[in-house]
N, C-alpha and C positions, 0 to 999 in steps of 0.2 A: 541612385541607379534605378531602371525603369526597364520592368520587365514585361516582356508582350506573353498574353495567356489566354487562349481561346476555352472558354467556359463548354465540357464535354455532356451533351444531353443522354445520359446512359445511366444506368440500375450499379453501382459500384459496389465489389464486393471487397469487403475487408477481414481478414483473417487475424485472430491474436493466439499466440504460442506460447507464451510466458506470462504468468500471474505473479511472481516474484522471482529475487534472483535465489536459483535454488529449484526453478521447475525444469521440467524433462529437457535437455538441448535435441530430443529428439523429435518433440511437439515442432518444429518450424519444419523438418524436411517431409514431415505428415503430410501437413497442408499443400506441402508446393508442390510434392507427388501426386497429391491425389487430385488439386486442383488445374494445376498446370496453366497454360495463360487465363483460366477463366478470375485467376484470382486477379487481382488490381492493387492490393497493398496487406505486406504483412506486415503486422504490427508487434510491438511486444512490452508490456511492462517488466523492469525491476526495479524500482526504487519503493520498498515500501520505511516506514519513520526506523525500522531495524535496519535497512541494507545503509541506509545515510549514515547512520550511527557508526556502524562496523568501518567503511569506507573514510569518515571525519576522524575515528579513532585511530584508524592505521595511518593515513595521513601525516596526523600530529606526530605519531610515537616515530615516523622514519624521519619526518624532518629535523624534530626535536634530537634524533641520535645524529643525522648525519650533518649539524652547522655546530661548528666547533668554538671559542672564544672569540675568535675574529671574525666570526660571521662570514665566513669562507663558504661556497657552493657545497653542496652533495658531488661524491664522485660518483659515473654513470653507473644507474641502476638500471638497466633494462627491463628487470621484472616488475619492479615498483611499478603500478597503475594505481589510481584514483577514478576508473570504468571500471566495468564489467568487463574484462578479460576475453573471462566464456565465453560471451556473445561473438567473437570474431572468432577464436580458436574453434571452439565447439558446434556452432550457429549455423555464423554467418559460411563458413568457407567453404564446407562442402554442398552448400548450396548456389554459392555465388552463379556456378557457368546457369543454373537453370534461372535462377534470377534474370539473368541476364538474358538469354533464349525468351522469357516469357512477359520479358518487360514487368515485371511485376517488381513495384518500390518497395523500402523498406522504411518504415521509422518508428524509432525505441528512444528510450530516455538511458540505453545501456550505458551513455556520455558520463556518468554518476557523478562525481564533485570537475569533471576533466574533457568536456566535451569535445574541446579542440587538439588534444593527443589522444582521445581516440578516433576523432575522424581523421588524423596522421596514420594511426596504425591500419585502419580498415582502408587507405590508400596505400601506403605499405601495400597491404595482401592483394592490392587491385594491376597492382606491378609484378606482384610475384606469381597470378595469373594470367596475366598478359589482359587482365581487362580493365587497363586504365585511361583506354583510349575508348571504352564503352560508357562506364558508368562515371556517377559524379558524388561525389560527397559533400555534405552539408553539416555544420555545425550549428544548433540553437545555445547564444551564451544569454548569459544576465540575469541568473537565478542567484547569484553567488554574493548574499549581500555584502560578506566578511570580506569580499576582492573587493569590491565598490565600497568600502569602509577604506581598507587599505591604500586603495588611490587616490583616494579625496586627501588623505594622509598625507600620502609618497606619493606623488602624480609622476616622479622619476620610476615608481614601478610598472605602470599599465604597461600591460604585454604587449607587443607587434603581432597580428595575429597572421597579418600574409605569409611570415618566415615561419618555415618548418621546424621544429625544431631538432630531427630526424636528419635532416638533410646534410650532406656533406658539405656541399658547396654554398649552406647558407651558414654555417656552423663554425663557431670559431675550431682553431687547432689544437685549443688545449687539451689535455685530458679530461678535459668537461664534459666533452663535444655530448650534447643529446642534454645536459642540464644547463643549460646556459640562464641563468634563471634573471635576467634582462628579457628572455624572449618567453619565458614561459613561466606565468604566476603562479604557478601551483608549486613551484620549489624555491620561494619565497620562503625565508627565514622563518621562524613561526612569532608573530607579534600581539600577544594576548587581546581582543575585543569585548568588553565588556556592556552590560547593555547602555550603560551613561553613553558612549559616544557612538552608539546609532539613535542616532533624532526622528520622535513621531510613532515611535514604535510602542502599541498600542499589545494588551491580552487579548484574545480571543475566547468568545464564548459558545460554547457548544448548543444553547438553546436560547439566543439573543443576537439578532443581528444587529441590533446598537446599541444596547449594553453592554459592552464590550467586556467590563470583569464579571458581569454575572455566573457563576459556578465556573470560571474558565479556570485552567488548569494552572501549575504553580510555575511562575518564573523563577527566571534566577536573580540572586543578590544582586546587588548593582558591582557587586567586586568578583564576582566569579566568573572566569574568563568561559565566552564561549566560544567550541570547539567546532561548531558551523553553524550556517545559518541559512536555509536559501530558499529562497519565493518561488512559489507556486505558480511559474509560467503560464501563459494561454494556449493557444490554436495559431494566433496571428503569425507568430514570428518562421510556424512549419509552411505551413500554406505559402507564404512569402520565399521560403525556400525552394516549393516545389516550384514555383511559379518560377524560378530560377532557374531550374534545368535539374535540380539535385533528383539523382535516384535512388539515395540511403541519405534520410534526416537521424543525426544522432542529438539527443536533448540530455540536459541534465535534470533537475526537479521543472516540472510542468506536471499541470493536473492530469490525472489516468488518460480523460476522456479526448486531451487536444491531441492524443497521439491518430483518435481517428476524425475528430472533428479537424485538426487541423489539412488533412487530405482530403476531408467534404469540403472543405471552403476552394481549397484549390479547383478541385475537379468541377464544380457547379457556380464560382463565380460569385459567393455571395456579400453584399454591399450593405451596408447599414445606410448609407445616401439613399439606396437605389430601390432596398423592397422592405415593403410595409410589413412583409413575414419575416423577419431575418432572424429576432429572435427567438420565435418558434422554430425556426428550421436549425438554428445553433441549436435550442432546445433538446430539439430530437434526435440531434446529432452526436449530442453530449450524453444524452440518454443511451443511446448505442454505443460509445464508446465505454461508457461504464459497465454495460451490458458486456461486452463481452473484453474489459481488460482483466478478468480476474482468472481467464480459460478457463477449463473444464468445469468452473462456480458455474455457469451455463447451459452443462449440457450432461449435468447430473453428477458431476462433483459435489461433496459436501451436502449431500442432496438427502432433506429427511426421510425421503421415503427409500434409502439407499440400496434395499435390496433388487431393486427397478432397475439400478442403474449396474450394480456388482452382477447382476445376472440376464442382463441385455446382452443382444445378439453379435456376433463378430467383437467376443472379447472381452467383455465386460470392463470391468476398471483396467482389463488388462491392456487395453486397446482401446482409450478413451479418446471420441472426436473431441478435436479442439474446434471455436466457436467461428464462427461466418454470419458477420452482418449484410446484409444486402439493403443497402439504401435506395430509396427510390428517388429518381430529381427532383420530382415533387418538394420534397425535405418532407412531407407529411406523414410517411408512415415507412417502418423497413420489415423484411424478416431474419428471426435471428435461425441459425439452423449450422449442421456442421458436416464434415463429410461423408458420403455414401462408408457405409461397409465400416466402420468404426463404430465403438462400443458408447456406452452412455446413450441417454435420448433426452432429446427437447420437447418443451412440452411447457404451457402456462405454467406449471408448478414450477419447473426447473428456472424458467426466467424469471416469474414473480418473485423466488427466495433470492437471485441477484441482483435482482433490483433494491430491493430493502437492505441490501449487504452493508455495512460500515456507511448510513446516511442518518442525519440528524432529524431537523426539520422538512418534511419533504417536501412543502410548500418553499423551501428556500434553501435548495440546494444550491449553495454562491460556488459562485466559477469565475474565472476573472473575467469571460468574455460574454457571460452572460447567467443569469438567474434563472434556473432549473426548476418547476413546477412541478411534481410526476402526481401530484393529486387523483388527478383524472387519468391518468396511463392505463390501457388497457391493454390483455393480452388473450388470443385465441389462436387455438391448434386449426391450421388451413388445410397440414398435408401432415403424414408422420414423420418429424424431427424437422417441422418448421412451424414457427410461432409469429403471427402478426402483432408487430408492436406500434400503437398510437398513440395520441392523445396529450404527447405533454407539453409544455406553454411555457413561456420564453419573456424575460423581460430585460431590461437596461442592468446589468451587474453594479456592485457597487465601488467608490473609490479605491475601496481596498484591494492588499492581493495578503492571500494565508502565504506565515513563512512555517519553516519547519527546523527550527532550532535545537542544538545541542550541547549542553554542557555537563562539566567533572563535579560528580558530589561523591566522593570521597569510593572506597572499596568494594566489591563483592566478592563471594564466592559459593558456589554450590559444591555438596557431596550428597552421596546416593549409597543406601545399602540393601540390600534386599532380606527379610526377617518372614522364616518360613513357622510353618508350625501352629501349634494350639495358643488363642488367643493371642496372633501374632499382629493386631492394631495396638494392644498393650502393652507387648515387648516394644515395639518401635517406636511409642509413644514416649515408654520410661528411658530407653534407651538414647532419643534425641533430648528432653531434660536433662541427663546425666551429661552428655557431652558439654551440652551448654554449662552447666554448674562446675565440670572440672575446666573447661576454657577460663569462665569469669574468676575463678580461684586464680587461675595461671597468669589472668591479667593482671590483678591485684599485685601479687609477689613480683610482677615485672613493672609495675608503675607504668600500665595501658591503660585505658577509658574502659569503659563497659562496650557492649555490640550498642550501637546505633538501631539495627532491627533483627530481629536473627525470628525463621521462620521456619515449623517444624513442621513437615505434611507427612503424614500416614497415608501417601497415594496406593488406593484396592480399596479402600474401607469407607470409601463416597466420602472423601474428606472435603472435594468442591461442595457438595450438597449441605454442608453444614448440620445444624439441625433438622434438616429436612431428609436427612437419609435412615437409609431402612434398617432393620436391626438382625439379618443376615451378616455373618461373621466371613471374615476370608482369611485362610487360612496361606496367603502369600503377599508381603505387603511391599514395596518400596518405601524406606524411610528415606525423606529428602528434607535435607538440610541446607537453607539458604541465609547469609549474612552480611548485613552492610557495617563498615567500620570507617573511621578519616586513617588508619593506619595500616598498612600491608603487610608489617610486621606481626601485628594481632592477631591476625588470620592465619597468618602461615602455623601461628600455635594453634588456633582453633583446626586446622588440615592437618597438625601432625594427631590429633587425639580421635581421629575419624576411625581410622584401620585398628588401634587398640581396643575399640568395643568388641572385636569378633572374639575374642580373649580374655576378657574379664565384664564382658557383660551378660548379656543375654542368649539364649541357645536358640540355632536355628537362622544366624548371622553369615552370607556372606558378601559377595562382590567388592570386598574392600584389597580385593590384590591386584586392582588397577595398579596408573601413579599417583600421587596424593594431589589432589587438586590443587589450583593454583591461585588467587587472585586477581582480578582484573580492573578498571577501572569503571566506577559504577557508572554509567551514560544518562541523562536523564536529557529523555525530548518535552519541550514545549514549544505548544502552535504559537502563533503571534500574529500578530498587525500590521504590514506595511502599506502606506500610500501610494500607490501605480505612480505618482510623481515623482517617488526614488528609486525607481525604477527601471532600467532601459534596458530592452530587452532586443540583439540583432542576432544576424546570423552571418554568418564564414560560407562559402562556396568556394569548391574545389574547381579549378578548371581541367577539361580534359587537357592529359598531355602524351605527346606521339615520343617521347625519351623514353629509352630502354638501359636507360644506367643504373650500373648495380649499384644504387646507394638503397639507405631502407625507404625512403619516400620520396619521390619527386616532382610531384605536384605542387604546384606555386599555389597560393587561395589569393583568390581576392579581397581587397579589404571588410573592415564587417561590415552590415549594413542595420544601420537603425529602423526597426519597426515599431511606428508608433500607438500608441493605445486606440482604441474605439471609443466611442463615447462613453460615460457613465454615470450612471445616477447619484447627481449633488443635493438631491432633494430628499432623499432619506425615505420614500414612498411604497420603497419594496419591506419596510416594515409591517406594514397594513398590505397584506396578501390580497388577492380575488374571494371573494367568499364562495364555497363551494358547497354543494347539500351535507348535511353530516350522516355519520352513520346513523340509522335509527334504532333504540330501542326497543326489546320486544314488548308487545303488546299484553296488558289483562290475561294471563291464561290460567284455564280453568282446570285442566287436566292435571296430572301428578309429571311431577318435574324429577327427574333424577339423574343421578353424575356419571360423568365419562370424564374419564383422561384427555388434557389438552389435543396432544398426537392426536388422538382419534377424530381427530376435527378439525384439525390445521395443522400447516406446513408453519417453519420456523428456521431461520437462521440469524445469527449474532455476527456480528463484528466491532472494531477498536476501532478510536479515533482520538490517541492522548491516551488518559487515563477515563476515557467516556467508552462507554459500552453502550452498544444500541440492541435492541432485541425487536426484530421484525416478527408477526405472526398473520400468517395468510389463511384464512380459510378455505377447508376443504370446498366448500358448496357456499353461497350466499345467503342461502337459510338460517344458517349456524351464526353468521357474523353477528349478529343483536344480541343471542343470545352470550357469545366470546366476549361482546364487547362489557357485558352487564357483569360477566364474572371476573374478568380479567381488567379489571382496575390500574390506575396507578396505583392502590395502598396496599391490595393480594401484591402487587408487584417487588413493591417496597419492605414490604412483610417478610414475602419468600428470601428475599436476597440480604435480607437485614447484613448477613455476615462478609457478602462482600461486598456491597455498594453502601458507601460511606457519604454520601451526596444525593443530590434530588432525582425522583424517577420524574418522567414525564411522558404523555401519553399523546400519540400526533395519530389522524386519519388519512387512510389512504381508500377512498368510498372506489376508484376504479380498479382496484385489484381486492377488492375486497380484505383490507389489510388494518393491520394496526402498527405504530415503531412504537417503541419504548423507549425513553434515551435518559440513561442510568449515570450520572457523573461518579466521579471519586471513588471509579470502582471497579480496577486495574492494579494497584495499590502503587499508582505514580505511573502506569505505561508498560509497554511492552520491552523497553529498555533497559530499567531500573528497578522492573515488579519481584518482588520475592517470591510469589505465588507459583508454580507451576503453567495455570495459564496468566499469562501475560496478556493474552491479546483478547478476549472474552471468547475464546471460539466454541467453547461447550455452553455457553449464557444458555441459548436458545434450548438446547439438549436439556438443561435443566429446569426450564423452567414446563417446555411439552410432557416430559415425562414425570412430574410433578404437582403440577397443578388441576385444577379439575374446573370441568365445565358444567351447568344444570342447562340440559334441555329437556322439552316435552317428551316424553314418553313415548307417543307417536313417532317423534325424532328418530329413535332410538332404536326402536324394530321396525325395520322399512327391508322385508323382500327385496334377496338381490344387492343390497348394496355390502358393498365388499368391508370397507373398512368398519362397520358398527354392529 
């Protein structure tokens, strides 16, 4: 199929609203009120490695309840979704008429394990609008590798994707009608996948672009079934959409950044045949899209220096702009900036900490469409609450595409008490011992195993900080109790002896008249290795249709359409980087050198990727960075954190934002999934290691008139 698309020479501005599922639904009607046609594409992330998890889990447990001995269909579930729901109910709908009035597109990956039943229901709501004769819908599939396992299997199950499966009139009569699961793969039987029969599938490694097991995270056994599995889409298959006619692209797993790169290829045209920049301008594009898919991480969310942002003008946190990139056609440089009269502010510091956010190597941030540079990225304040972003550099991607895999290692459960009072880190310390000790007693007498891991935090009492915390007492503590078991039974004793500690143990106990917690299935994500060869990746297009019949959807789609790969690099060359100036060390000084706290000298923010933690730090002034770079070590690093990072630090340059990454493995305690830890995801890493650690600078440094923070 061959779509005619006149490439539009204009500054495109792109808006995001959603940094997971679980942000404001009120961040999208922000944006399209305040910017009204001047916007060009609202965008939104939710699928972070938890929302896949949560969505693959409920999946399995509805299918698994509703196919009986005979492998009989589901009878109709209406509420059953494998999307984001939210997004049409809460989002999309009461914006849709201004969408529409402003021409302004949409595209999310809200699609989540179901792309093609939710661009059915967001045509649905485009019926029950009356704007189905306006807009158009787009489905991105081919993320789904356990479906593409499936078929190669059963080739009697590949879906039909032009039939609705909504539709009355395409729909058989039975009482099925809406699961006919011939027409729709996602209510397919549940047929366990192990990783023996997907072929090629390689570890990923967090600080190794071809050593693939190097410190890479833990797979699963060859016999443990997995409960999804799906590759990190590009840009190509959106852009190819828009060029379609589509005015809402909905995706399933695709990387953050193709949700806005794939709208810059659209609107500007770009060809890997045709221009000798293409990579840099995906580059930059990719750069911006990661820039601002995390919202408000942008514009002084999560922001070290937070009271700038809690006590900023029109509202503070209470009233936070979400993020607006403004690309220029060039592809060479954009600004990132957010709406008039909204709270938060932009500023180099607020984009430099999102730029470093959840990135390993910065020299080789891989993407499927292309290789990511931000070495040399630079950032400078133009106007107030807009920041110029330049500099990053673009190469051929490699064979590969990241998948994001899920499977069952056996139980968990959390309980939580609160232990108020005098030396109350001891009571809840004695008190989470005791539980455990009469549990393991109880397991004995019943002929149970021991816990697999059971994890006891004293959260008030700097329990993150390990040995590194201060020796101020708090006298209110939350005791948190976390357990992994292969039996659900075990547990359920370990939750019945939770509520009797307020009564024969300790004084000063309460919160335990909730319900007794429950067990769940413990999830464990591991990234992986697919070859873009097993791969195909198209998309679904709605046609406009002028029927006004009450069925729930009546638009016909067109067939899918395969969108094929761009080129990539077979020569393994993006291993050996650009060589870039490095940071310099300070010089000979003769003067008396003394300590300041991290904070006082840099900005810092953490993010997860698996069980890898990265910890970015940005310097306040460029001054400081020789000196930050000479204290702050990989080994201070590895020292500090001894107690949670069980794996290698390593230490990467960012010489254009004046920056450092850390990139911490095996030390999440297995991910945000399956972690027993409190944080799961590293997001206090950063917080603990600024207010922590300590920098030597010159003395001079140190007392400088007028300067605010020293």
């Amino acid at each position: 199929m061959d779509f005619i698309h006149k490439p539009k020479p204009r500054t495109v501005r792109i808006g995001c609203y959603s940094a997971f599922w679980g942000d404001s639904p009120a961040a999208a009607r922000q944006l399209v009120q305040h910017e009204g046609s001047s916007l060009n594409y609202l965008v939104a992330d939710y699928l972070a490695e938890i929302t896949v998890g949560i969505l693959a889990s409920r999946r399995k447990r509805r299918l698994a309840t509703n196919y009986n001995k005979n492998n009989t269909p589901p009878p109709p579930q209406p509420k059953a979704t494998d999307y984001i729901a939210e997004f049409i109910d809460l989002v999309l709908h009461p914006i849709l008429p201004d969408l529409a009035k402003n021409r302004t597109k949409v595209v999310t990956n809200a699609g989540g394990l179901d792309p093609i039943q939710c661009k059915h229901a967001i045509e649905a709501l485009l019926v029950k609008l009356n704007l189905h004769t306006t807009l158009t819908v787009a489905a991105v599939i081919g993320d789904d590798v356990l479906q593409h396992t499936n078929h190669i299997n059963n080739p009697s199950s590949r879906p039909d994707y032009s039939r609705d499966p909504n539709n009355r009139r395409n729909s058989s009569k039975s009482s099925n009608r809406g699961h006919d699961h011939k027409d729709h793969p996602l209510t397919l039987p549940p047929a366990p996948v192990c990783l023996g029969s997907i072929p090629n599938l390689q570890p990923f490694s967090t600080i190794s672009s071809t050593n693939h097991t190097l410190d890479a995270d833990r797979m699963p056994a060859p016999e443990e079934p997995i409960v999804s599995l799906n590759a990190y889409l590009g840009a190509r298959a959106i852009a190819s959409a828009l060029d379609a006619g589509a005015d809402i692209v909905v995706t399933g797993r695709v990387v953050d950044s193709a949700l806005v790169v794939g709208p810059l290829i659209h609107e500007y045209g770009w060809n890997d045949d045709q221009d000798p920049e293409y990579y840099d301008r995906l580059a930059m594009a990719s750069l911006a899209g990661h820039i601002i898919e995390c919202g408000c991480h942008a514009t002084g969310g999560n922001f070290t220096d937070w009271r700038l942002a809690a006590q900023s003008a029109f509202g503070g946190y209470a009233n936070m702009g979400y993020p607006i990139v403004e690309f220029d056609q060039t592809g060479t440089y954009f600004v990132v900036t957010k709406p008039l009269q909204t709270g938060g502010l932009v500023t180099p510091a607020t984009v430099a900490e999102q730029i470093l956010y959840e990135i390993l190597d910065p020299a080789l941030y891989l993407l499927p469409d292309v290789i990511l540079d931000m070495r040399q990225v630079t950032v400078s304040q133009v106007r107030p609450d807009r920041v110029l972003v330049k500099g990053a550099k673009g190469s051929r991607p490699t064979p590969w595409l990241k998948c994001s895999g899920i499977f069952v290692d056996g139980w968990k459960i959390s309980a939580e008490l609160v232990v108020a009072g005098h030396e109350a880190s001891q009571k809840a310390l004695a008190v989470g011992q005791a539980i455990q000790q009469r549990s393991q007693a109880l397991f004995k007498q019943l002929g149970l195993a021991d816990f697999r891991d059971l994890n006891i935090e004293a959260l008030g009492s700097e329990h993150l900080f390990g040995a590194n915390k201060t020796t101020n007492p708090s006298r209110e503590i939350i005791l948190r109790l976390t357990a992994h078991h292969d039996n659900p039974k075990a547990l359920e004793v370990f939750a019945m002896e939770i509520s009797p500690a307020a009564t024969c143990m300790a004084p000063g106990i309460t919160g335990a008249a909730g319900s007794r917690p429950k067990s769940v299935p413990n999830l464990v994500h591991f990234p992986c290795l697919i070859p873009k060869t097993s791969i195909e990746t198209s998309f679904v297009v709605g046609k406009k249709s002028t029927s006004t019949a009450d069925t729930v959807a009546i638009q016909q789609s067109a067939a899918a359409v395969v969108v094929p790969w761009g080129a990539w690099d077979e020569t393994q060359s993006f291993a050996t980087p650009l060589v870039v100036p490095v940071i310099p060390e300070p010089s000979t000084i003769s003067e008396t050198m003394v300590k300041v706290k991290l904070i006082d000298v840099a900005y810092g923010r953490s993010g997860d990727k698996g069980d890898v933690c990265n910890i970015g730090i940005i310097a306040r002034d460029p001054k400081y960075l020789p000196f930050i770079k000479r204290s702050v070590t990989e080994e201070v690093i590895r020292e500090y954190m001894k107690h949670l990072c069980k794996g290698s630090v390593t230490r990467f340059e960012l010489p254009g934002l004046n920056a450092l990454n850390f990139v911490l493995t095996k030390a999440l305690g297995g991910g945000g999934l399956c972690s027993l830890s409190i944080d799961r995801q590293g997001k206090t890493y950063a917080q603990l290691v600024l207010s922590g650690l300590d920098v030597e600078l010159p003395l001079s440094m140190v007392i400088v008139p007028n300067e605010s923070r020293l």
